[in-house]
C-alpha positions as CSV (number, residue, x, y, z in Angstrom):
1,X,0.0,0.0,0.0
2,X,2.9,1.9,0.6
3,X,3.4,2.6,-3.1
4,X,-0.4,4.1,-3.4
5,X,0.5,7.2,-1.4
6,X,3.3,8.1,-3.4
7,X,0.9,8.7,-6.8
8,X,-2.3,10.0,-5.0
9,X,-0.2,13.2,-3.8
10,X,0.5,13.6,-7.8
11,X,-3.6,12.5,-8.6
12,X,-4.7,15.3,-6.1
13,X,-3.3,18.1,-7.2
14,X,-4.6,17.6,-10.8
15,X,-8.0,17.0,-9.6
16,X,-8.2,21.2,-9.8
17,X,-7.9,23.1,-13.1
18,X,-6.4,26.4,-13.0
19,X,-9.5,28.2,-14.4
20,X,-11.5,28.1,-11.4
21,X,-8.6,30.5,-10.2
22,X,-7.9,32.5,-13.4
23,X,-7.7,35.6,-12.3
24,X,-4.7,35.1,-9.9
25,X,-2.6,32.8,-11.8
26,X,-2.8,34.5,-14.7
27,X,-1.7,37.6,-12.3
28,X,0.6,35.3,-10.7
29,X,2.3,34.2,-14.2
30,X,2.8,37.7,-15.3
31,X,4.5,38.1,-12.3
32,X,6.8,34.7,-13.1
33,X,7.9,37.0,-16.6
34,X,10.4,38.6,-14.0
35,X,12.8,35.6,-13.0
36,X,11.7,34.3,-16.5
37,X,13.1,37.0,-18.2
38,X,17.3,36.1,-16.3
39,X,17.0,32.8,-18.7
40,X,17.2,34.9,-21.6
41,X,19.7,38.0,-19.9
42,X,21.7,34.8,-19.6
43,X,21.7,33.8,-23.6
44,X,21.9,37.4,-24.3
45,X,25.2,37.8,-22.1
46,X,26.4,34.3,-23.6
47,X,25.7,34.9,-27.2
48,X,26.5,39.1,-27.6
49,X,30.1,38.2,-27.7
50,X,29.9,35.7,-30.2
51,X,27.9,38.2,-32.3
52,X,30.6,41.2,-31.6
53,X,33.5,39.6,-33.2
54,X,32.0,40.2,-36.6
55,X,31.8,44.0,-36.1
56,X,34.5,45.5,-38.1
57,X,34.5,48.3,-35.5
58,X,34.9,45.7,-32.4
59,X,38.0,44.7,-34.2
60,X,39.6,47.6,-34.8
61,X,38.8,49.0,-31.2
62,X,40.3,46.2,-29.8
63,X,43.5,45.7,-32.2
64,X,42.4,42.4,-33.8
65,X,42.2,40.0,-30.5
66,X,43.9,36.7,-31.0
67,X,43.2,33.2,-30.4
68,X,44.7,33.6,-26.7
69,X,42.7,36.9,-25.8
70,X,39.7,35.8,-27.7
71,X,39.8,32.5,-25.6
72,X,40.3,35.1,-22.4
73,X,37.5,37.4,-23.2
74,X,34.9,34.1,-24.0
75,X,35.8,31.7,-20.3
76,X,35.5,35.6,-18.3
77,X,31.7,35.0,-18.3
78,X,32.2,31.5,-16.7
79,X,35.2,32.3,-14.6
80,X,33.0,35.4,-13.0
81,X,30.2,32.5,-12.6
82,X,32.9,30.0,-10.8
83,X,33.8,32.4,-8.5
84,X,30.4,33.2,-7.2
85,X,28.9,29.8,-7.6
86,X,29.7,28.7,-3.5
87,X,28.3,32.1,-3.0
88,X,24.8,32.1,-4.7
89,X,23.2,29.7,-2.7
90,X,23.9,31.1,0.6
91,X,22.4,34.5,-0.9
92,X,19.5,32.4,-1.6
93,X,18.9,30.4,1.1
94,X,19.7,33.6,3.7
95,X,18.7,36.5,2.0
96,X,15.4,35.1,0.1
97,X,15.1,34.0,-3.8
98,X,13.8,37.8,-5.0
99,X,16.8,39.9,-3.0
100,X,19.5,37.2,-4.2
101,X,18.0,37.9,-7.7
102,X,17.9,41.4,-7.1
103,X,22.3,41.2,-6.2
104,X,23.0,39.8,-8.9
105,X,20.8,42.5,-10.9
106,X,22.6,45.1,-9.8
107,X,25.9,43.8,-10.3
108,X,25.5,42.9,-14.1
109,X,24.6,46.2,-14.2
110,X,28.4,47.9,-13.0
111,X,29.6,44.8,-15.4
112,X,27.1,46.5,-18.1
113,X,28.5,49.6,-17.3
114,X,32.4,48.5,-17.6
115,X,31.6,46.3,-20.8
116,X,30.3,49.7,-23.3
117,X,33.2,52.2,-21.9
118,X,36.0,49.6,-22.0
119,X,39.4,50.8,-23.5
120,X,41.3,47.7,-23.9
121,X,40.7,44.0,-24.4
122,X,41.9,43.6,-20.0
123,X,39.0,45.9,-19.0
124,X,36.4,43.9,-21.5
125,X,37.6,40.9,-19.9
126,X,37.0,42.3,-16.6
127,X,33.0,43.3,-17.5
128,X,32.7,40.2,-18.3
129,X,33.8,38.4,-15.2
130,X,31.8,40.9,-13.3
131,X,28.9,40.3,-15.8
132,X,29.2,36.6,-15.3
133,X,29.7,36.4,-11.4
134,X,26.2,38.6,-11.5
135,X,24.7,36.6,-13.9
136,X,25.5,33.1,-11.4
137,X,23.1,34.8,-8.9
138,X,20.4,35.6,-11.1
139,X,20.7,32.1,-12.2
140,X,20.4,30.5,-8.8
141,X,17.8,32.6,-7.6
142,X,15.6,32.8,-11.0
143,X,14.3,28.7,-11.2
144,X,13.9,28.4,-7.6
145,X,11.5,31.4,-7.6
146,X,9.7,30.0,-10.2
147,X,9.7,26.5,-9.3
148,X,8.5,27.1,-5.8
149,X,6.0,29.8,-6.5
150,X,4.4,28.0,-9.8
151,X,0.9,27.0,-9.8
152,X,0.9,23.1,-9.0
153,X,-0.4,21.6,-12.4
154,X,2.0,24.6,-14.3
155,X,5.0,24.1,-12.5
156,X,6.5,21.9,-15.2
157,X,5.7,23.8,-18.3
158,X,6.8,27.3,-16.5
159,X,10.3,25.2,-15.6
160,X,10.1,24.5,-19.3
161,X,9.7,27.5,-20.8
162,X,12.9,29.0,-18.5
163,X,15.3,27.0,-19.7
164,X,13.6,27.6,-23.5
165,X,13.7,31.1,-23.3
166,X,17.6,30.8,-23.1
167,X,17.0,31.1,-26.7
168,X,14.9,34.7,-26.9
169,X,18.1,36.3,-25.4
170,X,20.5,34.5,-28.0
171,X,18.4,35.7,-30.7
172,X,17.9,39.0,-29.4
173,X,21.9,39.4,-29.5
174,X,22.6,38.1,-33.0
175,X,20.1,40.6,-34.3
176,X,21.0,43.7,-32.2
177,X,24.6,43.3,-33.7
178,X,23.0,42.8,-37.5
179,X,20.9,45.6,-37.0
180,X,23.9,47.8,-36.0
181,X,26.5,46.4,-38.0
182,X,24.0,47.6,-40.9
183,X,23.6,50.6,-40.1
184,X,26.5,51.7,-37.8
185,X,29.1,49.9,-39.6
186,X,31.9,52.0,-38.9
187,X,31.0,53.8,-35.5
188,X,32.4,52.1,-32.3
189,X,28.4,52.6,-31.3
190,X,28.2,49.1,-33.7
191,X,29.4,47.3,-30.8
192,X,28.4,49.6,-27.7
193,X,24.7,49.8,-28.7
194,X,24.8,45.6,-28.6
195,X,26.4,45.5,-25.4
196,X,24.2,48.6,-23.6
197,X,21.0,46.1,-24.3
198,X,22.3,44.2,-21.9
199,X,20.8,46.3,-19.1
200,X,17.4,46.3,-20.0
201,X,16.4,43.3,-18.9
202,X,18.4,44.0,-15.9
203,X,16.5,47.1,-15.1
204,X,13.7,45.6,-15.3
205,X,14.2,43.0,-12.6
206,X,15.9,45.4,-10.5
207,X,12.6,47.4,-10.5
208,X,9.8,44.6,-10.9
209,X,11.7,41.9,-8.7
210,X,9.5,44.0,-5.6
211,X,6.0,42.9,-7.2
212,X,6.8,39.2,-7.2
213,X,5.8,37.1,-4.3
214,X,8.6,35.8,-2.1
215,X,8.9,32.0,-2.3
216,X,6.5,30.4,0.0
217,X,8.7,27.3,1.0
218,X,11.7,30.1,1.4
219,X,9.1,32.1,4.2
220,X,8.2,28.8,5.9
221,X,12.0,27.8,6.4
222,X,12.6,31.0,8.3
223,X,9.5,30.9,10.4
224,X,7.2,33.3,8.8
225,X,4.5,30.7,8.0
226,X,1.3,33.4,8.1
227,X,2.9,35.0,5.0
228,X,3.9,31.6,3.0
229,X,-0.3,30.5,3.9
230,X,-1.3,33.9,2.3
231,X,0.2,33.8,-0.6
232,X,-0.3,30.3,-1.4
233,X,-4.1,31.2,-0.7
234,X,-4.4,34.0,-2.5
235,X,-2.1,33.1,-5.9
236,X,-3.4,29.0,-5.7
237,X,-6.8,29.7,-4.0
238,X,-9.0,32.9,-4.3
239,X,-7.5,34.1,-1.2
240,X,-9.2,31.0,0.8
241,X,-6.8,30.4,3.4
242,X,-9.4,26.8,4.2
243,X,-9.2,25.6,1.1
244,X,-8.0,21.8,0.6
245,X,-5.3,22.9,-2.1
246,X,-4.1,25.7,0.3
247,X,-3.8,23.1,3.1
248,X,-2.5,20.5,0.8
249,X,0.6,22.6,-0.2
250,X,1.4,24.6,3.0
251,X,1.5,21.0,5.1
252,X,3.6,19.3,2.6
253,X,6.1,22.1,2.4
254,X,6.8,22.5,6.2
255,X,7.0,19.0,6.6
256,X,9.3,19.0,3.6
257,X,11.6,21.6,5.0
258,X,11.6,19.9,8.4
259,X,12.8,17.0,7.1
260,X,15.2,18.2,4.4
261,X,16.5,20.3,8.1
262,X,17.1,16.4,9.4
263,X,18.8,15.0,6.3
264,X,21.3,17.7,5.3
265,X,22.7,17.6,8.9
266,X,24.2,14.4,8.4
267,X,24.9,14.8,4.5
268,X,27.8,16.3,2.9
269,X,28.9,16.2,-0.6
270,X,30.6,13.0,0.0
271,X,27.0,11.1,0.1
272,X,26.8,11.8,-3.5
273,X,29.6,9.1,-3.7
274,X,28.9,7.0,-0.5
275,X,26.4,4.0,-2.0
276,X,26.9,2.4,-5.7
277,X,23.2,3.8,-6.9
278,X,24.5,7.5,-6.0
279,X,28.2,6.8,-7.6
280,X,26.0,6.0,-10.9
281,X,23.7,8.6,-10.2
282,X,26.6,11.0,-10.1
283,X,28.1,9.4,-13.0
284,X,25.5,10.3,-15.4
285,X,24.8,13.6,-14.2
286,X,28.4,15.2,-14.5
287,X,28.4,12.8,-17.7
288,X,25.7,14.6,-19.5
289,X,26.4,18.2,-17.5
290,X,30.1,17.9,-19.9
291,X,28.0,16.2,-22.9
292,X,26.1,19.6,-22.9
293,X,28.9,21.7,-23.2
294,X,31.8,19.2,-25.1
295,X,30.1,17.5,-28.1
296,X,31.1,20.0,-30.3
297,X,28.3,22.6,-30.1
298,X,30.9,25.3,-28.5
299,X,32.9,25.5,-31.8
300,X,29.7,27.6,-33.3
301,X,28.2,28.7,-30.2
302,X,31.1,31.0,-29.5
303,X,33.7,30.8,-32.2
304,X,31.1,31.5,-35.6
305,X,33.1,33.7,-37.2
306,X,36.4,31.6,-37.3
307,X,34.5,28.8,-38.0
308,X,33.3,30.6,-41.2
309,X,36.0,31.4,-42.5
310,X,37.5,28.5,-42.7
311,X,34.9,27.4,-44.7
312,X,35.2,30.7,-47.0
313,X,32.4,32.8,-45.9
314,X,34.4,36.0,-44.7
315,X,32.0,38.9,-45.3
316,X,30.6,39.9,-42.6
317,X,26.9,40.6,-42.7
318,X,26.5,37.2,-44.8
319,X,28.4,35.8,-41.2
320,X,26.0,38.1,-38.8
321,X,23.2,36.9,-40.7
322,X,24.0,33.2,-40.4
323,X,24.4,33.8,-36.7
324,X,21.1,35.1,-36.3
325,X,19.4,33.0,-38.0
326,X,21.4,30.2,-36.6
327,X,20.1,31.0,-33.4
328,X,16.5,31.7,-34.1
329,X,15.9,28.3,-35.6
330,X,16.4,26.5,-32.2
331,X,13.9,28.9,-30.3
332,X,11.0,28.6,-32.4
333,X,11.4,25.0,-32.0
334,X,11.5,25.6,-28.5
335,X,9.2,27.6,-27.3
336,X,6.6,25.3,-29.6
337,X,7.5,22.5,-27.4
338,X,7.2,24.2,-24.2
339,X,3.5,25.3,-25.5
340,X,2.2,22.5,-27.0
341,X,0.5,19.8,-25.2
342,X,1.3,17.3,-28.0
343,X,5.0,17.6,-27.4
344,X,4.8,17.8,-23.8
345,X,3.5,14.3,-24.0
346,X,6.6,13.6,-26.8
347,X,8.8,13.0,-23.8
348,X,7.1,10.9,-21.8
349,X,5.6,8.6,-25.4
350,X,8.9,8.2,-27.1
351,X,11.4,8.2,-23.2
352,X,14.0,10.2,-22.5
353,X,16.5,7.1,-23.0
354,X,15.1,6.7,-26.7
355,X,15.5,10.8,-27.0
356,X,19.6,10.8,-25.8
357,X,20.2,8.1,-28.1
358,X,18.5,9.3,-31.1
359,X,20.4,12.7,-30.4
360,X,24.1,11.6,-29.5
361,X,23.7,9.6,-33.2
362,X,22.4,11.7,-34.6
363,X,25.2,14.4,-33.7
364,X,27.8,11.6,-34.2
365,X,26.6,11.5,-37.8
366,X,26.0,15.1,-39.2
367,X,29.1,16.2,-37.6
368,X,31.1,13.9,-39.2
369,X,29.8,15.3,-42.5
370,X,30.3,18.6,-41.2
371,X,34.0,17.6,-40.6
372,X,34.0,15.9,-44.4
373,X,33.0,19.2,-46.1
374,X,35.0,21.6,-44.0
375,X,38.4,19.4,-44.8
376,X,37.3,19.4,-48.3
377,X,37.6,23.2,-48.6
378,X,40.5,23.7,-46.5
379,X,42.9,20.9,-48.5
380,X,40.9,21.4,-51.7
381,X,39.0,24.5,-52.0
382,X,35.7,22.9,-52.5
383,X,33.6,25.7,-53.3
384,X,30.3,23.1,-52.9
385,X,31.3,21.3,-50.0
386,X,32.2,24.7,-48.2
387,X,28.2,25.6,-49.2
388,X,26.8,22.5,-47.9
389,X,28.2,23.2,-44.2
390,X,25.8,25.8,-43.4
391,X,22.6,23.4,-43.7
392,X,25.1,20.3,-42.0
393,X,25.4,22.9,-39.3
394,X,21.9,23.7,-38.5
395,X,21.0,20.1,-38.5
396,X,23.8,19.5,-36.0
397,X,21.5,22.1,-33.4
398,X,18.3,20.9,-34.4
399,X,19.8,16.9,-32.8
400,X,21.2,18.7,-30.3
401,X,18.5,20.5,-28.7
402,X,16.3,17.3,-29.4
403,X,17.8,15.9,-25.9
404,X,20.3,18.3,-24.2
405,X,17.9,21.1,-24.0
406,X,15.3,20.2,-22.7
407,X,16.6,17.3,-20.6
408,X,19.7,18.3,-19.2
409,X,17.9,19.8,-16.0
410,X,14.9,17.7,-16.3
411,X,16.8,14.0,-16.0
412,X,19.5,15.4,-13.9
413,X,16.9,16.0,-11.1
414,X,14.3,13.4,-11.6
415,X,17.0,10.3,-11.4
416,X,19.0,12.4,-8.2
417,X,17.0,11.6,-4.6
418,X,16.1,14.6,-2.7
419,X,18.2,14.2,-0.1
420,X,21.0,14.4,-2.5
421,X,18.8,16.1,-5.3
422,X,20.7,20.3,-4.4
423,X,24.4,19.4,-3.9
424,X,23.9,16.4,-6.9
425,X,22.2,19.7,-9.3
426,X,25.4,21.9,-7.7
427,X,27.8,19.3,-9.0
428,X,26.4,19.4,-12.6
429,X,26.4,23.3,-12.5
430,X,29.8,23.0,-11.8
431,X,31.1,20.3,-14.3
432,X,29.1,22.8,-17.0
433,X,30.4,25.8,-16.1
434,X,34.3,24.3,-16.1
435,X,33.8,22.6,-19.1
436,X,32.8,25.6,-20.5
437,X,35.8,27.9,-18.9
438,X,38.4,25.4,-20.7
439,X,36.6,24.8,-23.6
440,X,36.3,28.7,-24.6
441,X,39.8,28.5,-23.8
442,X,41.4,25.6,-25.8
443,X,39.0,25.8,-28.8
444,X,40.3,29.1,-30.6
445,X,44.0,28.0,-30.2
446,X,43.5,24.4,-31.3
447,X,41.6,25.7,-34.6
448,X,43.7,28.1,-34.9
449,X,46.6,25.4,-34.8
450,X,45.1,22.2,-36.2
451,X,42.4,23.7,-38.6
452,X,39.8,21.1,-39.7
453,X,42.1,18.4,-38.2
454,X,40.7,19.6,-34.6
455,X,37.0,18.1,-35.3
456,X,38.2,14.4,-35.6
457,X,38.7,15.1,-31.3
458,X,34.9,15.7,-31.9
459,X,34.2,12.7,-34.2
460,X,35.8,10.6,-31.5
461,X,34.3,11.5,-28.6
462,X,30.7,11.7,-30.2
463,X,30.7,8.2,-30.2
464,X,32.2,7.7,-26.4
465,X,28.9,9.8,-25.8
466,X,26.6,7.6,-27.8
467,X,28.4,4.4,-25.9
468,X,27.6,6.0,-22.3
469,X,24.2,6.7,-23.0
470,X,23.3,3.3,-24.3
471,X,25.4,1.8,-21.5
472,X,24.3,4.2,-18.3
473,X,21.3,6.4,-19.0
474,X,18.1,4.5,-17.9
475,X,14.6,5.2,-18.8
476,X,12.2,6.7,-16.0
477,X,8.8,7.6,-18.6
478,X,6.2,6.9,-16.6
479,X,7.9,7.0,-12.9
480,X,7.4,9.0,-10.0
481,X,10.4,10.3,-8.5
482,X,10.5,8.0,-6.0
483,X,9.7,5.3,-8.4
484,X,13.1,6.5,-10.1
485,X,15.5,5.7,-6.9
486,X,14.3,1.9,-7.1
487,X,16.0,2.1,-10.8
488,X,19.4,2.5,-8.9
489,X,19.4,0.8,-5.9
490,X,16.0,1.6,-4.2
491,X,17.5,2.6,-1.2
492,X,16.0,5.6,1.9
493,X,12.7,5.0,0.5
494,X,11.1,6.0,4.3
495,X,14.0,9.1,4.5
496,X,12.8,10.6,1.1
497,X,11.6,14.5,1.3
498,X,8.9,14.0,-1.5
499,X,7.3,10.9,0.3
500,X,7.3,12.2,3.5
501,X,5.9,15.7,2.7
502,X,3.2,13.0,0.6
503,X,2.3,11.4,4.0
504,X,2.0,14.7,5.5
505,X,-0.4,16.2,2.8
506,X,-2.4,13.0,3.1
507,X,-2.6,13.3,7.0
508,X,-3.6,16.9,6.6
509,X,-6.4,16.2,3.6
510,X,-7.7,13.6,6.2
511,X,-8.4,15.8,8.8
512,X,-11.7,16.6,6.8
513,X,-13.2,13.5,8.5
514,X,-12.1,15.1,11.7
515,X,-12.4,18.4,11.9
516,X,-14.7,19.2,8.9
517,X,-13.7,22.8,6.8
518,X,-16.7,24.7,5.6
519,X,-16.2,24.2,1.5
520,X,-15.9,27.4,-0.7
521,X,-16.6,25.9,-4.3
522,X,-17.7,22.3,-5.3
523,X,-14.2,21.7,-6.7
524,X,-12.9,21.4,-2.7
525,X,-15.8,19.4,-2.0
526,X,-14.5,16.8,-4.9
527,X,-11.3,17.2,-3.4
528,X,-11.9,16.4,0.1
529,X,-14.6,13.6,-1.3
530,X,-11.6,12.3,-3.4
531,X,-8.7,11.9,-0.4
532,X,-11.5,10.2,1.9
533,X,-11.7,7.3,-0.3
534,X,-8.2,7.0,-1.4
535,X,-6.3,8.1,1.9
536,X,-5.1,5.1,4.3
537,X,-4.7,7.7,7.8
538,X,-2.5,4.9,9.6
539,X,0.2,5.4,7.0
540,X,1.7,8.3,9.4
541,X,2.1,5.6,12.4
542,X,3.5,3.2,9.8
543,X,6.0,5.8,8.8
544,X,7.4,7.0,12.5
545,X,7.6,3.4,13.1
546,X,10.0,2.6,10.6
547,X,13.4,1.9,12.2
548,X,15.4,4.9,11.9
549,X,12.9,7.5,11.0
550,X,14.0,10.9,11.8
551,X,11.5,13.4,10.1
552,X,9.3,15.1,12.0
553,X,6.4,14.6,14.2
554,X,3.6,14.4,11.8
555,X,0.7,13.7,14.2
556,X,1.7,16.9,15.7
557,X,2.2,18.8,12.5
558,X,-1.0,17.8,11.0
559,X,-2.9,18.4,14.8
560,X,-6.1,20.4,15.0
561,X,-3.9,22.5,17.1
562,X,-1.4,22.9,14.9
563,X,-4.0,23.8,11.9
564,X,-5.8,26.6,14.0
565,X,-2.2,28.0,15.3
566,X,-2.2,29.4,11.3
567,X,-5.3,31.2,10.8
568,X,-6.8,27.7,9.5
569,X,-9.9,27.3,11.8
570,X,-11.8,24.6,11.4
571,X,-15.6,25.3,10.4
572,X,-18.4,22.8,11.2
573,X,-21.4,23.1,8.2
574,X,-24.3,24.5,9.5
C-alpha cells in the first residue's frame, strides 16, 4: 500500500484546473515573466560576444584580438560565474530568492557599465567576469522562484519555458549586432549599442523583482509561515486560506523543509559518492552536464566567425546573418515544445532514453559530415562542399537540442533523490560551467593550430557519448520520482523528502473527517470527497515506526492545534 500514497499526492493536485482560479494565476504568471526574463539575460550575455566579433569596428577597437585573448574574453563570463557559484546559494537560502535575484541584478549592471566604456581588451575581460559572477546569482535565484512559486499543475511547463527562453536572449543578441553592423558599420556605437541592451532586462528586474511574491517554502523555512499561507491562498486559492489545495501545499512544504533540516545535517557532498546507486547517479549527471557543453556545439556557439571562415564565408553581414538565423531556428522550435501539449506528451511517449540516443547519433553522424566538407575546402578548395556546411550545421543544433535542451535539468533531477537532489544539481552546474571555462579557452588555439584536423577530437568522442548513454542512461517515462530511486538501488525509501511531505499532505487532507472545513466551491468538495476514499490515515504511524525514521512529528504537524495556530480554523457546516 505503501506505493499508493506516493501517486495520489500527484492525482490530487490535478483534480483542480487552474480556471477556477484565473484571475490570480494568470496575475501570478505575469509576475513569473520577472525571474523568466534572467534565462534569456543569460543567452543574451552568452551569445553578444559571439555576435561582436564580426563588427569590423569591435575589431579595430580592440587591435584584432587573437586566439589567446579571444579564448580570455569568452571563459570571463564562466570564470565570473565560478567564482560566485559557493556564494549564490547562501544569498539564496539567507537572503530570500527575489533579493539574491535582485544582487545579482545590480551587479550585471556595473559589469554592463564596464563592458560599453571599455578601453582595452583587459577591461572587457573584466566586464565580463563581473557580468558573469552577477549573472551566477540571477541564475540561482531565477528557477527556484519559479519553481516554488508556480501553480501546482504549471510548475512543469513554466520550468520549461525558463530553460527555453535561453533562446529569446540569443536571438535578441545576433540581431541587435545585425541591425547595428547595418547601419553603424563604422561607429564604435556598432558594438556599444549591442552591449548597452544588456541592461534592459536588468533594469527591469531590479525594479519589478519587488511585485513578485517571495517563495512560499523560502518564508516557511525562516518561520514566517502566516505570510507563505497567504500567498499560497491568495495566488493557488482565491484568497481561501481553508481551502483543501491551500492546506494541501502549506503541510507538505513545512513537513518537507523539516525534514530536508534532518537530512542535510548528516549529509555532505561526499553522500553523493557513498552508495553504488548514487556513484551511478553522479556518474550520469556530470556525464551529460560535460555532454552539454563538449560534443562540439561550443565550436559555433562561441567561435562563428572563425569557423566561417574556414569554410570561405568571410564577409561579414553574410556571417552576422547566419548567426542570427542560426540561433532563431532553435527557439522557435523551443518555445513550440514548451507550449504544446502534444510535445509535452513527446517526452514521456517516445522516453528520454530513446530521446539521448537518437540525439548523440544523430550528432555523431551530421558532424562527421560537417568535418568531411570543411576538410574538403581547407585541402581542396571545394567551393560546394564549403556551401553545404551551413545546412550540416543547422542540422547538427536541431539533434542537439532534441535531448540536451530540454533534458539536461529535467533527468539530472528526476533520477537524483532529494536528499542528495541540491548538492547532486550543484555538481552538474559546476562540471558545465568548467567545461565551459576550458573549452572557450582551448578551442580558438587548437583551430587556430590544427584547422579542420581539430573536429576528428569531436568525431571521436561523439561516439564515447553515444556508448555511455546506451550503456548508463536509464529510462524513467512513466515513474514517479521516488519510483526512479528503485532504478538505482532503491535505497532511503522512508527518508525521502517527497514521500514524506506525501504522507503529511495526506494526514492533513484527512483531517476533513475530523475536523470538517466549511467548502468554498464544489471543486474542494470533490477534493476532500476524493482523499477520503483514497487516503489510508494509519500510514503516518507506519512511517514513524520505521526503524530509523528521523523526520518530523507528523501527528503533531497535522494536529487540530497545529491547523488553527495558522489562521486555519476549522468550520463545522451549518
Amino acid at each position: 500500500m505503501q506505493q499508493q500514497h506516493w501517486n495520489i499526492v500527484a492525482d490530487l493536485l490535478h483534480v483542480r484546473s487552474w480556471m477556477s482560479n484565473r484571475g490570480m494565476i494568470v496575475m501570478l504568471n505575469l509576475c513569473l515573466l520577472v525571474p523568466l526574463s534572467v534565462a534569456s539575460l543569460n543567452g543574451f550575455d552568452s551569445s553578444v560576444l559571439n555576435g561582436l566579433q564580426i563588427v569590423p569596428a569591435f575589431q579595430d577597437w580592440f587591435h584584432k584580438p587573437g586566439p589567446k585573448e579571444l579564448g580570455l574574453m569568452n571563459s570571463a563570463q564562466n570564470i565570473g560565474g565560478l567564482l560566485a557559484l559557493p556564494l549564490t546559494p547562501l544569498a539564496s537560502d539567507r537572503l530570500g530568492r527575489r533579493f539574491a535575484l535582485f544582487i545579482g541584478a545590480c551587479i550585471m549592471l556595473g559589469g554592463v557599465a564596464v563592458q560599453v566604456f571599455s578601453n582595452n581588451i583587459y577591461m572587457l575581460v573584466g566586464a565580463r567576469a563581473i557580468i558573469g559572477f552577477g549573472l551566477c546569482f540571477t541564475t540561482n535565484a531565477a528557477p527556484l522562484l519559479i519553481t516554488e512559486l508556480a501553480y501546482p499543475t504549471q510548475r512543469a511547463q513554466l520550468t520549461s519555458l525558463y530553460n527555453s527562453s535561453w533562446y529569446l536572449g540569443a536571438i535578441a543578441a545576433a540581431w541587435a549586432v545585425y541591425g547595428t553592423l547595418n547601419h553603424l558599420s563604422e561607429s564604435v556605437w556598432s558594438w556599444r549599442i549591442p552591449s548597452l541592451v544588456q541592461a534592459v532586462p536588468c533594469l527591469f528586474q531590479v525594479v519589478f523583482i519587488w511585485f513578485v511574491p517571495e517563495s512560499p517554502r523560502w518564508l516557511i523555512s525562516k518561520g514566517r509561515d502566516q505570510e507563505a499561507i497567504q500567498i499560497l491562498a491568495r495566488y493557488h486559492a482565491n484568497g481561501d486560506t481553508r481551502d483543501a489545495l491551500t492546506l494541501f501545499e502549506y503541510t507538505q512544504i513545512l513537513a518537507a523543509i523539516r525534514l530536508e533540516k534532518e537530512i542535510n545535517h548528516q549529509t555532505s557532498y561526499l553522500t553523493l559518492f557513498k552508495t553504488p546507486g548514487n556513484r551511478r547517479r553522479m556518474l550520469i549527471v556530470i556525464g551529460i552536464g560535460l555532454f552539454s557543453q563538449w560534443s562540439g556545439n561550443g565550436l559555433v556557439s562561441y567561435y562563428i566567425h572563425t569557423i566561417l571562415e574556414g569554410v570561405g564565408i568571410s564577409d561579414n553581414k553574410t556571417q552576422s546573418w547566419i548567426n542570427g538565423t542560426l540561433q532563431a531556428r532553435p527557439a522557435l522550435s523551443h518555445v513550440q515544445i514548451t507550449f504544446s501539449p502534444a510535445a509535452t506528451l513527446f517526452v514521456d511517449r517516445i522516453g528520454r532514453r530513446t530521446l539521448f540516443l537518437i540525439s548523440n547519433a544523430g550528432m555523431a553522424v551530421i558532424f562527421a559530415m560537417w568535418t568531411l566538407t570543411t576538410a574538403l575546402y581547407q585541402v581542396e578548395h571545394n567551393v560546394a562542399a564549403a556551401k553545404a556546411t551551413i545546412p550540416l550545421i543547422f542540422a547538427f543544433f536541431a539533434m542537439y537540442d532534441l535531448a540536451y535542451t530540454p533534458l539536461l535539468v529535467a533527468y539530472s533531477l528526476e533520477i537524483l533523490p532529494f536528499e542528495i537532489r541540491a548538492r547532486g544539481f550543484a555538481m552538474m552546474n559546476l562540471t558545465v560551467i568548467l567545461t565551459l571555462a576550458f573549452n572557450q579557452f582551448i578551442n580558438p588555439i587548437a583551430i587556430h593550430q590544427l584547422a579542420w584536423k581539430y573536429q576528428l577530437f569531436y568525431c571521436g568522442w561523439l561516439l564515447f557519448e553515444f556508448a555511455f548513454v546506451y550503456f548508463f542512461i536509464l529510462e524513467t517515462k512513466g515513474k514517479t520520482l521516488e519510483e526512479t530511486a528503485v532504478l538505482f538501488d532503491g535505497e532511503d525509501k522512508v527518508a525521502n523528502l517527497t514521500h514524506v511531505g506525501s504522507v503529511a499532505a495526506e494526514q492533513s487532507i484527512a483531517q476533513f473527517e475530523q475536523y470538517p472545513l466549511e467548502p468554498t466551491r464544489r471543486r474542494s468538495n470533490r477534493l476532500a470527497e476524493k482523499s477520503r476514499d483514497i487516503i489510508e490515515t494509519p500510514s503516518t504511524d507506519d512511517l514513524h515506526s520505521q526503524e530509523g525514521y528521523r523526520g518530523p512529528n507528523l501527528r503533531q504537524l497535522t494536529s487540530k492545534e497545529s491547523l488553527t495556530r495558522l489562521g486555519l480554523r476549522p468550520h463545522t457546516p451549518v
